[in-house]
N, C-alpha and C positions, 0 to 999 in steps of 0.2 A: 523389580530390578531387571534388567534387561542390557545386553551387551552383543559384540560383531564376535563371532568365532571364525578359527583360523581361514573356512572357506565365505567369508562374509559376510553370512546369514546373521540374520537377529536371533537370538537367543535369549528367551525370558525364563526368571526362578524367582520364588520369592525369598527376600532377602533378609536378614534377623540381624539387630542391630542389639548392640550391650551399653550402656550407659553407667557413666558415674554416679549421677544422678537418678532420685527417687523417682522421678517425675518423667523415666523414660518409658514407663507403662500405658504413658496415654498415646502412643504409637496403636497399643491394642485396637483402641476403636477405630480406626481406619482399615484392621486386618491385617497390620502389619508386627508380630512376634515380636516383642523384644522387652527388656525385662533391667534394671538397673543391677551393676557389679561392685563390688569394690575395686579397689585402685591395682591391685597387683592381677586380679584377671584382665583390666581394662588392659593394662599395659601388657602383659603379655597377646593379646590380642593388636595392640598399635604396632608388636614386634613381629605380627605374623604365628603367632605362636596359637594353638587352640586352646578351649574354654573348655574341659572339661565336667562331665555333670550328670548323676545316675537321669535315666527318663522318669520323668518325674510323672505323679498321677495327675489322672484329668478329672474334674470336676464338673456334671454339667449343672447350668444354673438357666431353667429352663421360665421365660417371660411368657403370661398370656395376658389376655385383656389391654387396657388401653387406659393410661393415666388421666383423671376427672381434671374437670374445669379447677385451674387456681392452685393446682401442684406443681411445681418446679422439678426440675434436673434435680438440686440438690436436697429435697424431699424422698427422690429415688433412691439418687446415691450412698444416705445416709440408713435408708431402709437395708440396702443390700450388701452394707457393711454391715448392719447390726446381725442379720440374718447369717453372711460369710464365717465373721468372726463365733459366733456359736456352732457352727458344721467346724469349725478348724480346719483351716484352709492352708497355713504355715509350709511354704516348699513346695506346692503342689501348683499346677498350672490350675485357670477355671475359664471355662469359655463357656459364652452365652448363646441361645438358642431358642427357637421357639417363635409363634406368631407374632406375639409382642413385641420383637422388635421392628414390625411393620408401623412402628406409633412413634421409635425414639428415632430421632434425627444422629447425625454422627455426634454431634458436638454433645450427646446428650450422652452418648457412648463411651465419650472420649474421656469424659468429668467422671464415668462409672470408671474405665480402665486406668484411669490418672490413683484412684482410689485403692490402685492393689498394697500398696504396700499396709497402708490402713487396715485392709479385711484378711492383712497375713500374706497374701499368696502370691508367688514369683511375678504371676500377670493375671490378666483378667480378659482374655483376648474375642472380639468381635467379628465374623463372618464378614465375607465381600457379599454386598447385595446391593440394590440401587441405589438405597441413599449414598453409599458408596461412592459411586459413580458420579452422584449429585452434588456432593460435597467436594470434590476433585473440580470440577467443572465451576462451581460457583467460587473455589480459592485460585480461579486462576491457573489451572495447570493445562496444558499442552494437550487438546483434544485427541491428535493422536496416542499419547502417551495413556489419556481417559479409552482409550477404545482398547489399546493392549489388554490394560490392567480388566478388561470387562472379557475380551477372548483366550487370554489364558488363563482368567480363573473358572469359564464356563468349561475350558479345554477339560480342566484338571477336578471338575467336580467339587470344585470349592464357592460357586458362585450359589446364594444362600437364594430360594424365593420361597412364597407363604408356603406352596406345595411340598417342599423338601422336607426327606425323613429325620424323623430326631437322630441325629448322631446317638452312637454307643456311647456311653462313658462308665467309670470304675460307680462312683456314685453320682447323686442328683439330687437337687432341690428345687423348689419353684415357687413363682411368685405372682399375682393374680395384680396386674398393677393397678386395676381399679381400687384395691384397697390400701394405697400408698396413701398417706393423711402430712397434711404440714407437719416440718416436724424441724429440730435444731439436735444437737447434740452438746451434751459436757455431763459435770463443768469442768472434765480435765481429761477425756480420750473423746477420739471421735465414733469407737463405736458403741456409746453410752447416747443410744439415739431416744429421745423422748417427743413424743408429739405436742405440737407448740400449747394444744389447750392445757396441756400439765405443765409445761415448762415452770410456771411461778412456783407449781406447788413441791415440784420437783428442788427446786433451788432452795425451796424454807426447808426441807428434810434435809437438805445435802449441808446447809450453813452449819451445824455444829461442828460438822467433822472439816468443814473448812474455815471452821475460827479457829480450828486446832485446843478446842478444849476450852475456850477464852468463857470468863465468865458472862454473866446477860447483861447488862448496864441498865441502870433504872432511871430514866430521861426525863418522866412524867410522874403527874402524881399516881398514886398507886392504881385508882380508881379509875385512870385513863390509858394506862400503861395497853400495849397489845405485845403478845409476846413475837420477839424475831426468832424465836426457835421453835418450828412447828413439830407437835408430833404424829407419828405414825399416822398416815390415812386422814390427813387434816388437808385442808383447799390452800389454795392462796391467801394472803392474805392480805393484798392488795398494799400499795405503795408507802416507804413510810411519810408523813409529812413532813415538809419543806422545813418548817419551822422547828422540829426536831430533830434534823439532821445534823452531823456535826460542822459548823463554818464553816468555809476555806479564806483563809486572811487575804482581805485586799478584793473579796467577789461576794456579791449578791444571794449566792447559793450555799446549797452543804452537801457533805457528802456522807452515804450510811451503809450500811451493805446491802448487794445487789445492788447498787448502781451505777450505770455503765459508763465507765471512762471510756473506751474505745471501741469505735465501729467502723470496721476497717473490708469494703471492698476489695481481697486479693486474693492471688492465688492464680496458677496459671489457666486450671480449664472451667472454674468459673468467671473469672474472668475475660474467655474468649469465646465463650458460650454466647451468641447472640440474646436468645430468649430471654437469657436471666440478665443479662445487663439491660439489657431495653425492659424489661420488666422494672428493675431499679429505677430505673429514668422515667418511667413511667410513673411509678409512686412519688418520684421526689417531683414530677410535676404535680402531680394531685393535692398531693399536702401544699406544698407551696402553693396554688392555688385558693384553698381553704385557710391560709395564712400560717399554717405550722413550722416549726423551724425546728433543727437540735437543740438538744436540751443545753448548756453554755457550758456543761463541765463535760462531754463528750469530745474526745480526739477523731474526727473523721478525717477518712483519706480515701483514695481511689486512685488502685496501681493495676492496671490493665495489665493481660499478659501477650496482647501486640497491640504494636500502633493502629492497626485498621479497627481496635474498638474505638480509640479519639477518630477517627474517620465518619465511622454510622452513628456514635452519639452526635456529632458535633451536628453532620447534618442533618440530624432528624430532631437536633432543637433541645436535647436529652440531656449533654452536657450543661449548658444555659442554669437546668434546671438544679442538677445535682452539684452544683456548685453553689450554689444559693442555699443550699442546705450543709453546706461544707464538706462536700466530696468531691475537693479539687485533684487534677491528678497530680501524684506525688515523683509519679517513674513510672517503669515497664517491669512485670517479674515479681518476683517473690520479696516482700515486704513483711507485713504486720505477720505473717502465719509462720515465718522463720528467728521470729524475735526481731527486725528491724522496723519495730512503730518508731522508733525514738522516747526519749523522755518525756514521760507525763510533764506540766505545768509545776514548778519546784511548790507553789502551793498546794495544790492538788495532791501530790506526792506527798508531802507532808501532814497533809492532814488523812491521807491513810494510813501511812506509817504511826504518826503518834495516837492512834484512835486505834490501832490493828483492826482495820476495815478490811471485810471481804468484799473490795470490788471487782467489778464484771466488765469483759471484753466481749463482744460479738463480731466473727469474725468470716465470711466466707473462705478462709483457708481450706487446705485439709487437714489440718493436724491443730490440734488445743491442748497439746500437753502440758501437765502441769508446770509452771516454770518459764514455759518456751516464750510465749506471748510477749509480758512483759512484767520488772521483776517486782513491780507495786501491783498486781492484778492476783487475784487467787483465782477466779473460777473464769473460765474462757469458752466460750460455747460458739459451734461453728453451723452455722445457719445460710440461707441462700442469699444475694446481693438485694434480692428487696425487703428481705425479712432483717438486715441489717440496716437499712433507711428506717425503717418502720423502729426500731428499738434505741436508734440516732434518737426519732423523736420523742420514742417513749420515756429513754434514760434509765431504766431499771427494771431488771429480773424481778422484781416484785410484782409489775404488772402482769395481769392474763391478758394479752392484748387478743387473743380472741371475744374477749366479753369487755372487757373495761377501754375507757377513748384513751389514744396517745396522747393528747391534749386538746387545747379549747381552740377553736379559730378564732377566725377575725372578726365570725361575727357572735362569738361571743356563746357558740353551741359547742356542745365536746364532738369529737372528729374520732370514728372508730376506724380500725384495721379495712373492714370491708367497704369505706367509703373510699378509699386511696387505692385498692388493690385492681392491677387493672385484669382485663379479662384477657381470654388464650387469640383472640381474636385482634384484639389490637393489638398485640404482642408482634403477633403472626404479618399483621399487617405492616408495621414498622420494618420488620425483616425484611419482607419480601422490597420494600421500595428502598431500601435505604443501605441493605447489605449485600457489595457489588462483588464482581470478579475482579473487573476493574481496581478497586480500594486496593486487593491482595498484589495484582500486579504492580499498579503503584509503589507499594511501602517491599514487596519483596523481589522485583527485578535486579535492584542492585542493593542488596541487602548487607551486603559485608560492607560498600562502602563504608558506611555510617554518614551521620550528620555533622551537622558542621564543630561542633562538641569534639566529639569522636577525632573528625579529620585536625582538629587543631592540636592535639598532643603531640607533644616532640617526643620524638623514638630516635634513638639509633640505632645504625645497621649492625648485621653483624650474624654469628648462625649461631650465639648465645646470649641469652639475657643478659644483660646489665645490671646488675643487683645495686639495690641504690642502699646503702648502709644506714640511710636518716631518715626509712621507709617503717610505719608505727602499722603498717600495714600487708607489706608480702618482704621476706626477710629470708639469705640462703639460706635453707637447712641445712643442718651442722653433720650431715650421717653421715657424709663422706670424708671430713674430714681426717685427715693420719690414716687413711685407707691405702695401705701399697696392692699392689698388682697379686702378692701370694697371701692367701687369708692367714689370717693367725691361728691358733692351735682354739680348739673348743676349750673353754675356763668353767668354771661354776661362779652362777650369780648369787652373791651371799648378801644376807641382811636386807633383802631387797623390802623396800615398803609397798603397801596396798595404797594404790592411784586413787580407784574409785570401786564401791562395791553398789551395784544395783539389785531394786525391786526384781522381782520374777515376773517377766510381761511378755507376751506373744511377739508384740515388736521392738520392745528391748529386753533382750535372751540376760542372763546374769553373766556378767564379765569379771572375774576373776583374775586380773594382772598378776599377782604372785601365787597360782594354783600350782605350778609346775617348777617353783622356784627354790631351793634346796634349805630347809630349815623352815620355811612356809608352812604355819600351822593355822589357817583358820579359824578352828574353832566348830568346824561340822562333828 
C-alpha cells in the first residue's frame, strides 16, 4: 500500500485487509496479511472502528526439497493440511519458509494460503521473494507499482532469497516436498488426506460407517457374491459390475456405491491456478484422443475462479477438449464446493434414495464436508482438477486408478491413468505461451463495469436498497424492526429452544444457542 503524505512524498506500509469471507486467506501467498472475520468486526472496521486481537502465535512451517514429476498444487496442499491440522494450528498465525519455496510458483502458494481455514489457522502467510514480483508482472500490474513492492520490502528486510536466515518462531515443522505423493482427501473433511493408490481401499473401509449401519444386500448368487464391506487391511476391490448395479429408470446404466455422480472443477484457487487447470485440459485432451468419455451417470461442470482461465484454456485449445468430456463452464466462483452443484437427475436421485446408496462426488473444492456437496451424495472427496477428469471417466471410488484402466478406448485396449497424465513439461510449456499479462489487463481494466448481463439489470437510484417483497432470495431483515432510538430495559429469555447443537470439530467449535439462556439445562 502506498500513499502522498502531507509534504508530498510517497509513503509505502504494508497493508492488512479483514474479509467476510473464508477465502480472504489466499491474499497470504502474495505477502499480503489478512485473514477472513465475521460480520460485526467487518463492520466495525467499514465504520472506522479497530479489530481488536491478542498477538497471536507464529508457526513456522519450514519447505525443503522440490515437488517430483506428476504432483500437483493440490497434492501439496492437501499434505500440508493433513500435517497443520495434527500440529493444531487453530487461532494461530503460520507462515511458510525455507528453500523450498524457490520450486512453488505464487499460484501454488496461494491454493496452500486459500487452505487456512481448512488446517485451522487465522492465515497461512508467504514471504515477498521473486516469484512475487513475477507473478505481479505477469497479472498485469503497473511496473512501477512492481518495483515499489520489490524496494520496500528489500528496504524492510522482508524480501525472502534462497540465502535468508530461518525466521524465529514459537514452534516448527517441516516438510521434504520430494516426498509429497498423489493424493485426494475425504470422504467427509478435507484434512482426512489419503494417497490416491489407497484411495479405493480406503473408501471399502469407510463404506460401513457411511451406509450408516445399512445391512449388505445379496445381488448374486452366493458363490459369486464379493463383499462391499471390506475389512481391516484388505485392498481394493475393484469396481462393482455394471450388470449388478442398481438400474436407474429410463437409462442404460446403474448406480451402486462408490460411484461418482459428480465431478466438479471449482473452487477459487484451484481453479486460477494455471498448472492444474491446463493439466485438466491436458488430460481431457488425452483421453479424448484415445476415445474416453465420462461415465453417463456423472454431473460434470467447470466454474473457473476468473475469466482469464476461459481466456488460456480457450486459446490453447483446452477448453475444445474438456467440453467434450462435459466440463462446460457453468460460471465464475464458488459452485459445487458450497453446495451449488444443483440437483442430481430426478432418476439418478431416485435411485439412490430408494437403494440408500453411498455415492461419491470428486470435487477440487476446499471443503467435502459431510452434507455440504450435495444432499443425495455421502462420501465427497477433494482431489486436484485432473484427478477429477480422470475419475469423470473412471465413475467410481471402487477403482485404484493407479493400477486398474479408466476405461476401454476406441481401439478397443483399456486406457490407464499414466497414459493421459500429462508431464510438468508440457504443463509448463502451455503456461508459458498461452498465459499473458495481457489476458489479466483485458478482463480486469474495467472490471466493475460488468458484461452485458450485469449492465442490463434495472436498479434504481437512491442511497438505500429497495427491498423488493416478492424476492424468494434477499429479503429486509426483521431486527430492526419496533426499534426506537432508547433501548429497552434488559428482560430474561425464557423457554428459549435449542436451534442446533453440533459435533466437536477444529472448524466447527460446538455452538450451544441456549447455553446462557435462563432455565437451559442441556444435559452436561
Amino acid at each position: 500500500m502506498w500513499t502522498k503524505d502531507e509534504n508530498g512524498e510517497t509513503v509505502a506500509y504494508p497493508d492488512t485487509p479483514v474479509g467476510t469471507d473464508s477465502h480472504t486467506t489466499m491474499v497470504n501467498g502474495m505477502a499480503v496479511l489478512g485473514w477472513g472475520v465475521g460480520g460485526i468486526e467487518a463492520e466495525a472496521a467499514m465504520l472506522g472502528q479497530p479489530i481488536t486481537m491478542l498477538i497471536p502465535e507464529v508457526v513456522g512451517f519450514k519447505m525443503t526439497g522440490r515437488i517430483n514429476e506428476g504432483i500437483t498444487a493440490t497434492d501439496l496442499v492437501l499434505t500440508v493440511t493433513e500435517m497443520l491440522r495434527k500440529k493444531g494450528v487453530v487461532g494461530k498465525f503460520v507462515e511458510f519458509y525455507g528453500p523450498g519455496l524457490d520450486y512453488l510458483s505464487l499460484e501454488d502458494r496461494a491454493t496452500i494460503a486459500n487452505m487456512a481455514p481448512e488446517y485451522g489457522a487465522t492465515c497461512g502467510y508467504f514471504p515477498v521473494d521473486s516469484d512475487t514480483l513475477k507473478y505481479l508482472t505477469t497479472s498485469g500490474r503497473d511496473p512501477q507499482r512492481v518495483a515499489l513492492v520489490e524496494a520496500y520490502s528489500r528496504a524492510q528486510g522482508m524480501f525472502r532469497e534462497t540465502s535468508s536466515p530461518d525466521p524465529v518462531f514459537t514452534s516448527t515443522l517441516e516438510l521434504d516436498l520430494s516426498t509429497v505423493v498423489p493424493s485426494l482427501s475425504g470422504p467427509k473433511r478435507p484434512q482426512d488426506r489419503v494417497a490416491l493408490k489407497d484411495a479405493a481401499a480406503s473408501f471399502a473401509k469407510a463404506l460401513p460407517e457411511l451406509a450408516g449401519g445399512r445391512a449388505e444386500r445379496a445381488r448374486l448368487p452366493a458363490d459369486k457374491q464379493e463383499s462391499r464391506f471390506v475389512d481391516e487391511g484388505a485392498t481394493g476391490v475393484g469396481d462393482i459390475p455394471e450388470e449388478t448395479a442398481f438400474p436407474v429408470n429410463g437409462a442404460e446404466y446403474g448406480i451402486d456405491d462408490g460411484h461418482v455422480v459428480i465431478a466438479a472443477i471449482t473452487s477459487c484457487t484451484n481453479t486460477s491456478n494455471p498448472s492444474v487447470l491446463v493439466a485438466a485440459g491436458l488430460v481431457a485432451r488425452k483421453a479424448r484422443a484415445l476415445g474416453l468419455n465420462s461415465k453417463p451417470r456423472v454431473k460434470t461442470s467447470l466454474a473457473p475462479g476468473s475469466q482469464v482461465v476461459t481466456d488460456y484454456l480457450t486459446a490453447a485449445g483446452l477448453q475444445e477438449d474438456l467440453d467434450a468430456l462435459g466440463f462446460n463452464l457453468v460460471g465464475y466462483g464458488c459452485t459445487t464446493c458450497i453446495g451449488n452443484s444443483g440437483p442430481l437427475p430426478q432418476a439418478i436421485s431416485d435411485c439412490i434414495n430408494e437403494n440408500k446408496l453411498v455415492a461419491c462426488s470428486v470435487l477440487s473444492g476446499n471443503r467435502n464436508f459431510e452434507g455440504r456437496v450435495n444432499p443425495d451424495v455421502r462420501a465427497n472427496y477433494t482431489a486436484s482438477p485432473p484427478l477429477v477428469v480422470a475419475y469423470a471417466l473412471a465413475g467410481s471410488l471402487n477403482v485404484d486408478v493407479t493400477t486398474e484402466p479408466l476405461g476401454i478406448g476406441s481401439n478397443g485396449q483399456p486406457v490407464y491413468l499414466k497414459d493421459i497424465w500429462p508431464s510438468n513439461h508440457e504443463i509448463a510449456e502451455i503456461v508459458r505461451k498461452h498465459v499473458t499479462a495481457e489476458m489479466f489487463r483485458a478482463r480486469y481494466s474495467d472490471v466493475f463495469k460488468g458484461d452485458t448481463n450485469w449492465q442490463g439489470i434495472a436498479v434504481d437510484g437512491g442511497e438505500t436498497y429497495k427491498w423488493n417483497s416478492s424476492s424468494t432470495y434477499v429479503q429486509n431483515p426483521p431486527y430492526f424492526e419496533g426499534m426506537s432510538m432508547e433501548p429497552k430495559p434488559i428482560t430474561n429469555v425464557e423457554k428459549a429452544k435449542v436451534l442446533a447443537l453440533f459435533l466437536d470439530s477444529d472448524h466447527h467449535r460446538p455452538y450451544f444457542p441456549g447455553r446462557f439462556v435462563q432455565g437451559f439445562d442441556p444435559g452436561w
